[in-house]
N, C-alpha and C positions, 0 to 999 in steps of 0.2 A: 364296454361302457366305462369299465373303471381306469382303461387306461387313457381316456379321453381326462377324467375328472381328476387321476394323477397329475398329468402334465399341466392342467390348467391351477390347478394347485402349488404346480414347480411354479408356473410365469409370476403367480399370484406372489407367492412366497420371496423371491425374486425382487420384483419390482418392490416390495416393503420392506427391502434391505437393503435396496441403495440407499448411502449417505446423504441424508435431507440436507447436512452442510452445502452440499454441491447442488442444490435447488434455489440455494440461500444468498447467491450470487447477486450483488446488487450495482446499481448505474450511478457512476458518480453525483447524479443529483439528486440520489436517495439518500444519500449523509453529508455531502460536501456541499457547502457555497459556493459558486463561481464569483458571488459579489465581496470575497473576505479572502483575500490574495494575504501569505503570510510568506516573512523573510524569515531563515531560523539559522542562527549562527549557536552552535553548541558544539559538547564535546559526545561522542557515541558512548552511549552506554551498552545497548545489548542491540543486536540483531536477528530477526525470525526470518527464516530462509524457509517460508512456508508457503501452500498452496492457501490458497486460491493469489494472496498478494504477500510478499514482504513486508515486514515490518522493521522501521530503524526505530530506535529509541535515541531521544538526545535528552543533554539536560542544557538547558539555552536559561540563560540572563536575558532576562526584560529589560528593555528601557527603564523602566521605573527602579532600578535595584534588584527587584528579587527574583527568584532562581525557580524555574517550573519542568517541570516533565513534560515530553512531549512525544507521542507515539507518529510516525509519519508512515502511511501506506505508500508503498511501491507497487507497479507492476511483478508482475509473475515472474518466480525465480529464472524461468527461461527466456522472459523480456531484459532482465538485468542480465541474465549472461551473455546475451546479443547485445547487448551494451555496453560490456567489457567489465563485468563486473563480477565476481565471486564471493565466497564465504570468505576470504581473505581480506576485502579489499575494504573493508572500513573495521581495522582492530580498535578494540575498545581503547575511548582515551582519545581518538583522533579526531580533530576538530575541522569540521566542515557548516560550510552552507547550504541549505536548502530554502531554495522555493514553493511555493505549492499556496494551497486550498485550505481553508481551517473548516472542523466542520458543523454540523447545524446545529452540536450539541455543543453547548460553549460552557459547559457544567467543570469541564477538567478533570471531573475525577474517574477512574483514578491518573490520568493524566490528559493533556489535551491533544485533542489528533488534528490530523491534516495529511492530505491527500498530496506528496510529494511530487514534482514537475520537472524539478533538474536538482541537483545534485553538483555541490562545487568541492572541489578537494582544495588542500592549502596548498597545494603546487600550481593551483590556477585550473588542471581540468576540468570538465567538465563534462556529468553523465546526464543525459533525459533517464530520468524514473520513472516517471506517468507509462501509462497504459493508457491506448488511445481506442476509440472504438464506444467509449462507455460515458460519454454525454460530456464528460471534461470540456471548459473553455479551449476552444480552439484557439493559441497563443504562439504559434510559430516555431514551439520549442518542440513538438514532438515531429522528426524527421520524415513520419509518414503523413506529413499533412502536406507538404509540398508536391 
């Protein structure tokens, strides 16, 4: 009997120690707009090469004059690497375009996000960032929707 109640003990113990982060996993229309489409021309500041999404950081000029942060989520680092993309491939300082999603929280601080779609480099290529699968407007850009 007690080695019945050990092992239910293991699964218990177990199961309360996976990473709630990995539970926490959400559908792009749980934080993004699909009705607030954003253009973001800036310079990279820092890059998260992290699970569950990417994160690029830029710092993008408003139309109006002034100068904002802005966090943009990508697809998963192994979506971006299927996309011809690495930890190399946006050094700080380098100015690119992004497309994408702003999102419901339009607070800014401490910076404003959005949920990145394509990715334009100054040489003119161009990467799909989005991650599909996860309620995103269906827009033609991501390769597996054709």
């Amino acid at each position: 009997m007690h080695k019945y109640v050990a092992v239910i003990l293991f699964f218990v113990t177990a199961a309360f120690s996976f990473p709630f982060g990995a539970w926490a996993h959400h559908a792009f229309s749980a934080e993004f707009d699909a009705n607030a489409p954003v253009t973001l021309r800036g310079k990279v500041t820092k890059v998260e090469w992290i699970n569950p999404h990417a994160w690029v950081h830029l710092v993008v000029e408003h139309e109006d004059g002034t100068v904002g942060d802005w966090m943009v989520e990508a697809g998963t680092p192994n979506t971006l690497l299927r996309a011809g993309l690495n930890k190399n491939s946006l050094p700080i300082g380098s100015e690119i375009v992004v497309r994408g999603y702003q999102s419901k929280d339009r607070s800014c601080k401490p910076a404003c996000k959005a949920n990145g779609r394509d990715l334009a480099f100054g040489d003119g290529r161009k990467v799909f960032m989005g991650s599909s699968g996860t309620g995103a407007p269906k827009d033609g850009l991501d390769p597996k929707e054709h």
